[in-house]
DSSP file (Angstrom, degrees, kcal/mol; ACC not computed):
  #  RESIDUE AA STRUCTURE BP1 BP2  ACC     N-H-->O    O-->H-N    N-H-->O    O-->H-N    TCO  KAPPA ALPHA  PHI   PSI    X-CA   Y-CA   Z-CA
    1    1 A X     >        0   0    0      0, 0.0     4,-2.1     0, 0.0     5,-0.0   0.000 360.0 360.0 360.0 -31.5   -0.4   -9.5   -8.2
    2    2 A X  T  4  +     0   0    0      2,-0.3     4,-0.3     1,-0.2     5,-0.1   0.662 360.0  62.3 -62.5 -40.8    2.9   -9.3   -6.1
    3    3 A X  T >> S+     0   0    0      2,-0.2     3,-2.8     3,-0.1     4,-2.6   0.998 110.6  42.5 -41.6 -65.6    1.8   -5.7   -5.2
    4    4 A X  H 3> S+     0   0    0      1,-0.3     4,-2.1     2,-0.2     5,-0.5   0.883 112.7  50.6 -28.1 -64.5   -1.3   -7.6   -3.5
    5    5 A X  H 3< S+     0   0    0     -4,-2.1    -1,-0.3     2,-0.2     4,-0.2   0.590 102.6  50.7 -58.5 -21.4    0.2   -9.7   -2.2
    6    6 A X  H <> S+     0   0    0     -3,-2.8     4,-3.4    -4,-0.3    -2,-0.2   0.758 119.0  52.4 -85.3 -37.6    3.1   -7.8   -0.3
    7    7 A X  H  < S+     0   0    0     -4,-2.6    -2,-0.2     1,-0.3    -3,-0.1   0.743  99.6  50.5 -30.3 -57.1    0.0   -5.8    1.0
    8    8 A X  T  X S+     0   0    0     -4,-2.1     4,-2.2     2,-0.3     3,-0.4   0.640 109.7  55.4 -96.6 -26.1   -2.0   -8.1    2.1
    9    9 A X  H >> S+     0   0    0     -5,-0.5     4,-2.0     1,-0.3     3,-1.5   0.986 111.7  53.6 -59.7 -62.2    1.4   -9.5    4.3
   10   10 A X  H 3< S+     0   0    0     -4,-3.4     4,-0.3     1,-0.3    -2,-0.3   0.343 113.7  30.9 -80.7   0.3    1.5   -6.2    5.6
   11   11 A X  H 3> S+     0   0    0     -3,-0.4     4,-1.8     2,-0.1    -1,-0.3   0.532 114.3  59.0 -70.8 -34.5   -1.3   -5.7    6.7
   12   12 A X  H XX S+     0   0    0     -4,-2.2     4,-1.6    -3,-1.5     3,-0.5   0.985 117.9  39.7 -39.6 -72.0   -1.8   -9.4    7.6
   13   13 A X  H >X S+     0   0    0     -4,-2.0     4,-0.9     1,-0.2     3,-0.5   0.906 113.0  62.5 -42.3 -59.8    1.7   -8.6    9.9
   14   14 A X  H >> S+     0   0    0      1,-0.3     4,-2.0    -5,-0.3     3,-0.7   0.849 109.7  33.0 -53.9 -62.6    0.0   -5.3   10.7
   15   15 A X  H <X S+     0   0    0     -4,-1.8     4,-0.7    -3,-0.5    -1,-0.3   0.539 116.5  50.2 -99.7 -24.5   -2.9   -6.8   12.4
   16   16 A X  H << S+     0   0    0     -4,-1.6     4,-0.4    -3,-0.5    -1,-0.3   0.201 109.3  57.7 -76.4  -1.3   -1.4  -10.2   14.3
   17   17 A X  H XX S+     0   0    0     -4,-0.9     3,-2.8    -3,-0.7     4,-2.3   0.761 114.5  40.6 -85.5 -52.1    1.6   -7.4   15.7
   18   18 A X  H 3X S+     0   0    0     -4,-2.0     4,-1.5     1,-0.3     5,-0.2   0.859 112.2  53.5 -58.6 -39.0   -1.9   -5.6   17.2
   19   19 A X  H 3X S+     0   0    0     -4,-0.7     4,-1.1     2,-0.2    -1,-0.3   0.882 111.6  43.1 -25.5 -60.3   -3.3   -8.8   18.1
   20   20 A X  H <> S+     0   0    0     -3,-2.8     4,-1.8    -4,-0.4     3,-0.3   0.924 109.5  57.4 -93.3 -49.0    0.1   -9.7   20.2
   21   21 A X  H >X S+     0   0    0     -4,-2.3     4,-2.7     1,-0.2     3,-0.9   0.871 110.7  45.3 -34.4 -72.0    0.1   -6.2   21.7
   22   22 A X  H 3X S+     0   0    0     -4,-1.5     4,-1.8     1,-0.3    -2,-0.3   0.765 116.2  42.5 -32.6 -48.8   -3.7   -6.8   23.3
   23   23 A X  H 3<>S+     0   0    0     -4,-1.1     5,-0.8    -3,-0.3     6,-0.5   0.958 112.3  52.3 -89.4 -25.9   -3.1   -9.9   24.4
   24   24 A X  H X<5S+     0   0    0     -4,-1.8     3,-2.1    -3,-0.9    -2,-0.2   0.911 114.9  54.1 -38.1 -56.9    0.8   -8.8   26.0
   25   25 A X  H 3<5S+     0   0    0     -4,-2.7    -2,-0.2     1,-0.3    -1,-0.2   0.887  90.6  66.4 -70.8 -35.4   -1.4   -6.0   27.6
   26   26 A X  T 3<5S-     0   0    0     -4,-1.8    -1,-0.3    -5,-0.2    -2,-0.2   0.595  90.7-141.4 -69.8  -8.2   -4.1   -7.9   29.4
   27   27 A X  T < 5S+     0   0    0     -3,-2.1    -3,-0.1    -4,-0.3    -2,-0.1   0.784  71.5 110.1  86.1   3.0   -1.7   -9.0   31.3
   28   28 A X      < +     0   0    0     -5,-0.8    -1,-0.1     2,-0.0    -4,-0.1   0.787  54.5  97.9-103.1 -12.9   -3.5  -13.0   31.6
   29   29 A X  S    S-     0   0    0     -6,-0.5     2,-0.0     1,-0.1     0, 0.0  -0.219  79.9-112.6 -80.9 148.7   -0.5  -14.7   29.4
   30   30 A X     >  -     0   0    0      1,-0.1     4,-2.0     4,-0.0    -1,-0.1  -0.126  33.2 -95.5 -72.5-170.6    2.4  -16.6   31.5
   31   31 A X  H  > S+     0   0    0      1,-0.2     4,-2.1     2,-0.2     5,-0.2   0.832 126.2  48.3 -99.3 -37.1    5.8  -15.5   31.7
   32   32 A X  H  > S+     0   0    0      2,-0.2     4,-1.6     3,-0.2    -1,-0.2   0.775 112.0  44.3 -54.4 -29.2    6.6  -18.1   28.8
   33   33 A X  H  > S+     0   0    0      2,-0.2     4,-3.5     3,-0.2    -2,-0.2   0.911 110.5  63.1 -70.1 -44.0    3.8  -17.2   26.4
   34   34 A X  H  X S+     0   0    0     -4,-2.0     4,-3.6     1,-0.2     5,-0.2   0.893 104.9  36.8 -39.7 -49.9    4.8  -14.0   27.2
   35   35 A X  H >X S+     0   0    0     -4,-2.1     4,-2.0     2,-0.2     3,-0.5   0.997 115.6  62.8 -65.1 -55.8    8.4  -14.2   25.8
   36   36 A X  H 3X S+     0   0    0     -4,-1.6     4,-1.7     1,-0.3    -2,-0.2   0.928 107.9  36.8 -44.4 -60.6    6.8  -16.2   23.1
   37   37 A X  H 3X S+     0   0    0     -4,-3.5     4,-2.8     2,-0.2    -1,-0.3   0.859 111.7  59.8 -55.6 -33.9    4.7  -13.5   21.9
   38   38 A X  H <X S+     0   0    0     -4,-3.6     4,-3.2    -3,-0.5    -1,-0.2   0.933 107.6  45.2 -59.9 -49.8    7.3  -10.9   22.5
   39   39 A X  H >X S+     0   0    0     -4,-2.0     3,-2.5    -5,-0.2     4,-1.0   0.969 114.3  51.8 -67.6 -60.2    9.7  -12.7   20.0
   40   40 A X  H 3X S+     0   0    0     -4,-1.7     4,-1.6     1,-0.3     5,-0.3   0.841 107.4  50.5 -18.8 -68.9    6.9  -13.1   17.6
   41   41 A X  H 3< S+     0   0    0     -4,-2.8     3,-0.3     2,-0.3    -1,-0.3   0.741 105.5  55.3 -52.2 -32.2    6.0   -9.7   17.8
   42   42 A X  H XX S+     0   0    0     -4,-3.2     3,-4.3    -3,-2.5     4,-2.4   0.990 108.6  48.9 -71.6 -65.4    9.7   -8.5   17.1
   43   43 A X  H 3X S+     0   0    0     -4,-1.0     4,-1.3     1,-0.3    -2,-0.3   0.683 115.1  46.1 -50.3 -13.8    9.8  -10.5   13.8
   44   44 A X  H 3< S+     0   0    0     -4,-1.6     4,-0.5    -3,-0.3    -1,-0.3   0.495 107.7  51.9-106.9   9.3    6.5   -9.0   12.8
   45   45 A X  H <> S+     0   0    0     -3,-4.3     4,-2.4    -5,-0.3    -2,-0.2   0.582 110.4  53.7-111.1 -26.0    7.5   -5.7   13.7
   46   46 A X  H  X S+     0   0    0     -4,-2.4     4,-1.9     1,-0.2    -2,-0.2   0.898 111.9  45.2 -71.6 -37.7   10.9   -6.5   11.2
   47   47 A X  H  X S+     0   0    0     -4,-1.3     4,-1.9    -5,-0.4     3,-0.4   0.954 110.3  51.6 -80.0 -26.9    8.6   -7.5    8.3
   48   48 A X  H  > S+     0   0    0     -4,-0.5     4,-2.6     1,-0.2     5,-0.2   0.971 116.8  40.6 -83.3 -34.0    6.4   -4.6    8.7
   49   49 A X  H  X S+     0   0    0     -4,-2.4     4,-3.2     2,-0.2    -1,-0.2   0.840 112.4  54.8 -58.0 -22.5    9.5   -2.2    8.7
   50   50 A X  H  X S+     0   0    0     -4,-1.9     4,-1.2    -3,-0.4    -1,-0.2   0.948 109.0  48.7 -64.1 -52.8   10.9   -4.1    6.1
   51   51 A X  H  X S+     0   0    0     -4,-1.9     4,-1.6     2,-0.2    -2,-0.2   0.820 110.1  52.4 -26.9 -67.8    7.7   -3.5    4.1
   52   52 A X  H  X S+     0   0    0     -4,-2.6     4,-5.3     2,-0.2    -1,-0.2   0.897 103.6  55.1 -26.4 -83.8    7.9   -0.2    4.8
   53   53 A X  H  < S+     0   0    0     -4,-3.2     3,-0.5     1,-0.2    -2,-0.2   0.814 112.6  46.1  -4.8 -90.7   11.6    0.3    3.6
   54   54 A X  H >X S+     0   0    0     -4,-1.2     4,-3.1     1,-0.3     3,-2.8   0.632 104.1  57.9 -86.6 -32.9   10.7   -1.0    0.7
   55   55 A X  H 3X S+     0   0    0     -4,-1.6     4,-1.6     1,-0.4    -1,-0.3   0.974 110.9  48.6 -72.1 -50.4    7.3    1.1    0.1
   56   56 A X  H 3< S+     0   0    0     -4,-5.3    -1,-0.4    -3,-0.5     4,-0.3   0.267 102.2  57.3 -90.7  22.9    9.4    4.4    0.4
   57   57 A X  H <> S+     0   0    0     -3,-2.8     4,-0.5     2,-0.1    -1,-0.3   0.556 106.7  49.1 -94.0 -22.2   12.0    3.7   -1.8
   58   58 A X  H >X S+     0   0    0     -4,-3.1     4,-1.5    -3,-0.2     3,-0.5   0.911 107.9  52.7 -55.4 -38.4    9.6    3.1   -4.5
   59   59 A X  H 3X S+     0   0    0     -4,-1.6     4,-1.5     1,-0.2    -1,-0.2   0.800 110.5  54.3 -89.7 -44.7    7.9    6.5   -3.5
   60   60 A X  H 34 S+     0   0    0     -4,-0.3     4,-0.3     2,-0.2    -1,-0.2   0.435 102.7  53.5 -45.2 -10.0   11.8    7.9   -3.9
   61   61 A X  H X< S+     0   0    0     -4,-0.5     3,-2.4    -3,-0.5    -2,-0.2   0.933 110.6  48.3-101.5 -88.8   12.3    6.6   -7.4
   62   62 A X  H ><>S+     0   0    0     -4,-1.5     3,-0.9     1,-0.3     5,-0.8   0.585 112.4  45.9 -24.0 -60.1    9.1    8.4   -8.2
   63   63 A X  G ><5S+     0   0    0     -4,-1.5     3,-1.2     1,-0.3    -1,-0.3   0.734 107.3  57.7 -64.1 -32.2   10.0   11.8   -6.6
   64   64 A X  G < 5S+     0   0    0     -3,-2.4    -1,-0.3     1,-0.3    -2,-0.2   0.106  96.7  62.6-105.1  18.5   13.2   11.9   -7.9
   65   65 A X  G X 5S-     0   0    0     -3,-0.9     3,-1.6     3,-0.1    -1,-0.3  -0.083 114.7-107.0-126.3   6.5   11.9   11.6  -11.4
   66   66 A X  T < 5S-     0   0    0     -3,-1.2    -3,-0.2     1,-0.3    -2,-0.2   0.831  74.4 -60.8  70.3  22.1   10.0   15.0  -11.3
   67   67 A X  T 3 <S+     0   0    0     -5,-0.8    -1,-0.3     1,-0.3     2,-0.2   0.435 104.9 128.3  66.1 -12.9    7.2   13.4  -11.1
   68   68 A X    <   -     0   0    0     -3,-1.6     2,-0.7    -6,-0.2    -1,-0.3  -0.636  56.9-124.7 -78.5 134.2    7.2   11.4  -14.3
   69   69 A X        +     0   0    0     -2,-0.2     2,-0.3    -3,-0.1    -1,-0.0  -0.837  33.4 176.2-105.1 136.4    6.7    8.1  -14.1
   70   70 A X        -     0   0    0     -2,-0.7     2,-0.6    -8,-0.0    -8,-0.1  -0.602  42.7-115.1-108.1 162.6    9.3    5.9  -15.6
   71   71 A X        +     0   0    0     -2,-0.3     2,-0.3     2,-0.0    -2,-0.0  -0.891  47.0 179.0-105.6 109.7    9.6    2.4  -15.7
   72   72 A X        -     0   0    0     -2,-0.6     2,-0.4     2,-0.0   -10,-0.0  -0.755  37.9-107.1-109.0 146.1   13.0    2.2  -13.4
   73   73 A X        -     0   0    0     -2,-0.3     2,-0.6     1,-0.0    -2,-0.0  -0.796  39.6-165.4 -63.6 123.9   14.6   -1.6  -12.4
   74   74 A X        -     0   0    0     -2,-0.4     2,-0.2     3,-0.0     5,-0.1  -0.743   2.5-165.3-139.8  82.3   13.7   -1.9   -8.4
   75   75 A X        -     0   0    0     -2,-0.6     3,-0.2     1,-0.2     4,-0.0  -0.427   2.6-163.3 -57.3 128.6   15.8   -4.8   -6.7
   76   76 A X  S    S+     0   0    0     -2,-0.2    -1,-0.2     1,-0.2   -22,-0.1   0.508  70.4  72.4-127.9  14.0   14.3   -5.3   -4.0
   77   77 A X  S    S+     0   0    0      2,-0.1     3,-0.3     1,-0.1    -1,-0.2   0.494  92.6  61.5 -47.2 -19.1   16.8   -7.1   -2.1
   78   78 A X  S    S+     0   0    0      1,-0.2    -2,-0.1    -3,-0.2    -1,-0.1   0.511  92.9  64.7-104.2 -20.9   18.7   -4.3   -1.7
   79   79 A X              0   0    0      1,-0.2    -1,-0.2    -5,-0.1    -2,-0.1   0.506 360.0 360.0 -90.0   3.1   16.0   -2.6    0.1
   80   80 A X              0   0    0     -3,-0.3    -1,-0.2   -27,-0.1    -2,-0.2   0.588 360.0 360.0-108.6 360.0   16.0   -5.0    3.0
């Protein structure tokens, strides 16, 4: 369920960063909502990388295993 769940943040993140872009772009937002959204948008652009990170060290574990899958311990503190 914790897979799901990291997912559905990243994609969640994914799709309120695309949100912030669109509305940044239209150009209608003041120069305060602007900055508002802009710092949003950097913290949602850090979880998606973070996300990310994490997705392709799993995908390194894997590779580096020949292909076999093994059941490996995967801190994932460590990835951030």
């Amino acid at each position: 369920m914790a897979r799901k769940k990291a997912a559905l943040d990243f994609e969640q993140s994914l799709t309120d960063l695309q949100n912030l872009v669109e509305r940044l772009e239209n150009g209608e937002l003041s120069l305060e909502d602007s900055l508002a959204a802009f710092e949003q948008g950097i913290r949602l652009t850090r979880d998606c990388q973070a996300a990310l990170a994490q997705a392709e060290q799993k995908v390194q574990i894997l590779l580096e295993r020949d292909g076999e899958l093994e059941e490996a311990p995967f801190d994932a503190d460590q990835s951030a």
